[in-house]
C-alpha positions in Angstrom: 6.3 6.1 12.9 3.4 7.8 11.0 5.1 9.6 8.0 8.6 7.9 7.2 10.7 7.5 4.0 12.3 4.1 3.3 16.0 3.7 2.9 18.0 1.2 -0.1 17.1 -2.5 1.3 14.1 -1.7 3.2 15.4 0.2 6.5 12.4 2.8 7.4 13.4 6.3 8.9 11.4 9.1 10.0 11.7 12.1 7.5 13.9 13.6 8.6 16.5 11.3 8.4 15.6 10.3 5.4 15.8 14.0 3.6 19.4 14.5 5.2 20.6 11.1 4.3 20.0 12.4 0.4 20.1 16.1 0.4 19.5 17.7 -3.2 17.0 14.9 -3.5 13.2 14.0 -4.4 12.0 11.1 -2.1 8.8 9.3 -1.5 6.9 9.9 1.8 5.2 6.7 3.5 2.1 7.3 5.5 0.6 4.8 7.8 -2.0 4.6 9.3 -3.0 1.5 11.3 -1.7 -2.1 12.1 -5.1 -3.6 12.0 -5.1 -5.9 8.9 -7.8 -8.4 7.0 -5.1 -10.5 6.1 -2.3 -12.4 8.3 0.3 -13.3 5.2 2.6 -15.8 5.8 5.2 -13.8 4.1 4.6 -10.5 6.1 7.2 -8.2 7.3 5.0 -7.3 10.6 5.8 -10.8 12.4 9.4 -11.3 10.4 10.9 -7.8 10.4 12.8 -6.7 13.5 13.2 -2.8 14.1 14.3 -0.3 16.6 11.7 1.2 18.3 12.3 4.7 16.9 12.1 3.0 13.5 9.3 0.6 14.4 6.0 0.9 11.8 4.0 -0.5 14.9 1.6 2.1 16.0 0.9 2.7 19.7 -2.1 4.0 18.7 -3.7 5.4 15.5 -3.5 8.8 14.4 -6.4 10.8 13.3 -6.2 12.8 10.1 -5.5 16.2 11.5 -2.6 14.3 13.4 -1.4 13.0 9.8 -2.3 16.3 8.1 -0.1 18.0 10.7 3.4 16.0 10.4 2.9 16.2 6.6 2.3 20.2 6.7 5.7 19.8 8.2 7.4 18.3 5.2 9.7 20.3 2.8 7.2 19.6 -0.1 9.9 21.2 -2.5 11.6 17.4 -1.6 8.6 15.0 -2.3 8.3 13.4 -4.9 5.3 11.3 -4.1 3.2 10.2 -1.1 2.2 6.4 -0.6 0.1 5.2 2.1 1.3 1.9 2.8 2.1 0.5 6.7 1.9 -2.4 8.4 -1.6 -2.5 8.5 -4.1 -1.7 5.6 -4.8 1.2 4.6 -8.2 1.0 3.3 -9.4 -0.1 6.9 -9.5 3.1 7.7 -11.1 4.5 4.6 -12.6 7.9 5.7 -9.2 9.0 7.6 -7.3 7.8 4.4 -9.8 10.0 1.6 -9.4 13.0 4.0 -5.8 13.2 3.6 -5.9 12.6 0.0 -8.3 15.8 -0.1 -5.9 17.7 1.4 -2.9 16.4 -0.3 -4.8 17.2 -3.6 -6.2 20.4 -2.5 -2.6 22.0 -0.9 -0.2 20.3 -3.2 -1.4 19.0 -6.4 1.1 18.2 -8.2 2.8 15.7 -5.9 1.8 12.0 -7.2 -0.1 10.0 -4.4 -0.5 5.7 -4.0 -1.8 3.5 -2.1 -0.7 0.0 -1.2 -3.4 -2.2 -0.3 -4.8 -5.9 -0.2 -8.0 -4.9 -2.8 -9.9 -6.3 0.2 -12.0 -2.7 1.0 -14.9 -3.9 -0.9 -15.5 -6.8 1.7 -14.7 -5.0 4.8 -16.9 -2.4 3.8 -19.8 -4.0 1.8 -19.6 -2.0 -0.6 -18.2 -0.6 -3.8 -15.1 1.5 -3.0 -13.1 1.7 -6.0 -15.3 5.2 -6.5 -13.8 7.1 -3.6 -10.8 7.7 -4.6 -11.7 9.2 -7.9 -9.5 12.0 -8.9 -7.5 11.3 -5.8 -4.9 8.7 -6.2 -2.2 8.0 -9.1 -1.4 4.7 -8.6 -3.0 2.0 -6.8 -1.0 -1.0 -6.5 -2.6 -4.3 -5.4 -1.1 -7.2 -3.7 -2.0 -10.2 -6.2 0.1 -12.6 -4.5 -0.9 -15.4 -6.5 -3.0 -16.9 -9.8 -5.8 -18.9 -7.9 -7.9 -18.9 -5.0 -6.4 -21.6 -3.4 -3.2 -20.5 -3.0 -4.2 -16.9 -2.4 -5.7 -18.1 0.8 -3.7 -20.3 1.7 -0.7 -17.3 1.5 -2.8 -14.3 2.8 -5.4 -15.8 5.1 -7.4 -13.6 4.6 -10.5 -13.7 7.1 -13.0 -13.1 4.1 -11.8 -17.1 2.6 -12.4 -18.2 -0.5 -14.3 -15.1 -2.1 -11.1 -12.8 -1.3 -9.7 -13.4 -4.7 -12.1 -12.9 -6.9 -13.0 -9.7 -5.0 -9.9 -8.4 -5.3 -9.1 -8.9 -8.5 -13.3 -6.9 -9.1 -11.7 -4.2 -7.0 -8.7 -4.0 -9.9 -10.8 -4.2 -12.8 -13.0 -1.2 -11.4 -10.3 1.0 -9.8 -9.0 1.4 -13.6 -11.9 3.5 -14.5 -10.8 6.0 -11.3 -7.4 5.7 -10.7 -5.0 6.0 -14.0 -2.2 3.9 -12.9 -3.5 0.1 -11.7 -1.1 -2.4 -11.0 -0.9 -5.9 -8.7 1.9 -7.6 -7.4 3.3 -10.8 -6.5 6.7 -11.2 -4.3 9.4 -13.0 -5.5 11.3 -15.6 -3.4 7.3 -16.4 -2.0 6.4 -17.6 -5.3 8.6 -19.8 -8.3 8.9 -18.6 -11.4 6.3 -20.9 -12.8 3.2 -19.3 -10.6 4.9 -16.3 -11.1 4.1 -17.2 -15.3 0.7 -17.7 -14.3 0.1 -14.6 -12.9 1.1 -12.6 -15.5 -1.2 -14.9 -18.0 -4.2 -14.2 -15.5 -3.4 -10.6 -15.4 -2.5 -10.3 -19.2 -6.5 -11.9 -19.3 -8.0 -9.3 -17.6 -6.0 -6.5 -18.2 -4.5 -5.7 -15.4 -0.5 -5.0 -15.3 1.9 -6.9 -13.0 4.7 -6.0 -10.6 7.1 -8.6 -9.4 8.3 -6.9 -6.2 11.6 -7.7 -4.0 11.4 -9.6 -1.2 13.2 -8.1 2.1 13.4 -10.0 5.2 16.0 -7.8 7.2 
């Protein structure tokens, strides 16, 4: 699926489903856009989540904007309530298709609050600053912390960039606040105790930054 809505304990369903499921009500749309990935978790629902193939997030191939522009033109906007880009893969790995469709979502419905989920990797797959791009474009970005040192950030996300992932990510944070107004990183419970868990909100609390202890779903 490319746009999809996500049902109570993490079932995904394409939109229309998910609209008729709860008619009279505003739901968030889920875009996504790749399975490609700069990270191979060890906690990640891509290699521990079975689905049906008609609700499967795995992409046979990736859609270009247009494609994505066109199942969204087919939404009953009056419904949204907000649009999150968030897959199996990362988002930002496809960074030019991903700003397009904010342009549009901004330009032909403004009011309906945007996200993005994403690793905070973009600056190292790209080489560059990124955090500007999405200026004016995005709500919320919410950032997969995952844990309080380098070490065990690693040694969770194995992420291909090694040791300097962490503190880039947590450079992407600090700058995304002065362009996006809502900033906030995660960690998963169940992956982590409640004692990392501690430390994260004291390294966040240090720089900042607000933290989101998200539910893990397995099924």
């Amino acid at each position: 699926m490319i746009v999809y809505t996500v049902e109570p304990g993490g079932r995904y369903v394409t939109t229309a489903e998910g609209f008729a499921l709860h008619p009279g009500e505003k739901r968030g749309v889920y875009v996504n856009l790749t399975n490609q990935c700069t990270c191979a978790c060890t906690f990640c629902l891509r290699s521990l989540k079975e689905m049906a193939e008609e609700h499967s997030l795995w992409l046979k191939k990736e859609s270009s904007a247009d494609e994505v522009i066109a199942e969204l033109s087919a939404l009953p906007w009056e419904k949204v309530e907000e649009i999150v880009f968030c897959g199996f893969g990362e988002p930002t790995m496809r960074l030019d298709v991903l700003l397009e469709i904010l342009r549009w979502i901004r330009a032909e419905h403004r009011g309906i609050k945007t996200r993005l989920n994403t690793n905070g990797l973009s600056d190292l797959f790209h080489g560059r600053d990124t955090a500007p791009d999405f200026d004016g474009l995005l709500d919320t970005v919410s950032i997969s912390l995952n844990a309080s040192n380098a070490e065990r950030y690693l040694e969770l996300t194995r992420s291909r960039f090694g040791m300097k992932s962490f503190e880039a990510m947590l450079a992407f944070a600090e700058h995304a606040k002065k362009y996006v107004p809502d900033v906030v990183l995660t960690v998963v419970d169940h992956v982590e105790d409640d004692g990392e868990i501690a430390r994260c909100r004291e390294l966040c609390a240090a720089r900042g930054l607000r933290l989101r202890v998200r539910p893990y779903e397995a099924d």
